[in-house]
N, C-alpha and C positions, 0 to 999 in steps of 0.2 A: 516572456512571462515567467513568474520568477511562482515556484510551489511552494506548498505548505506541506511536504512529507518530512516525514522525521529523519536528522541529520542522521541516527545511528544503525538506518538502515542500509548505508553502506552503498559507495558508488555505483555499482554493478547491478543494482535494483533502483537506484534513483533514477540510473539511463534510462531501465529497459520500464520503467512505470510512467517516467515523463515521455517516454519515443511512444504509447500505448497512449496517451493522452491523460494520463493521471494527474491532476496537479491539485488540486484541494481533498480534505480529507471524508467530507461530503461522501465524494465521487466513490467510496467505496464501500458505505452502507448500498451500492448496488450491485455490488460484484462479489463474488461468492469468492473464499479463502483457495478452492480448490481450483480456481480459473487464473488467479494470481501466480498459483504457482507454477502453468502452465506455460509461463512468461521468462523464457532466458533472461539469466539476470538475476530471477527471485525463488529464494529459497525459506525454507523454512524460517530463521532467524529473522529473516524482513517480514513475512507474514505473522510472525507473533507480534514486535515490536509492533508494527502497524494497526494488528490487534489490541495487545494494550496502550496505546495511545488513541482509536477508537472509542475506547471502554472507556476512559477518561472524560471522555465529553459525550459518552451518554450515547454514541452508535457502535453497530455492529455490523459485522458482514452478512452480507445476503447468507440464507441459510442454502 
């Protein structure tokens, strides 16, 4: 199953998001920025990029 996360968040967050079951961008107006980073793999840089490409189409992260 091939994701919709943004290319310039960087391999080491693509793994550890799609091995967590992330794969549309949906899936993370349910999950708070603080649980993401929780996630070997994802660091700051991936949680904003994922943030502003949220904000893009009008969602956001669980507060």
């Amino acid at each position: 199953m091939e994701s919709e996360l943004p290319a310039g968040i960087g391999a080491p967050a693509t793994r550890a998001l799609t091995g967590a079951g992330y794969r549309s961008l949906e899936q993370f107006a349910e999950v708070s920025e603080r649980d993401l980073l929780k996630l070997h793999g994802v660091g700051p840089k991936a949680v904003r990029i994922l943030r502003e490409t949220l904000a893009e189409r009008g969602l956001s992260f669980r507060e």
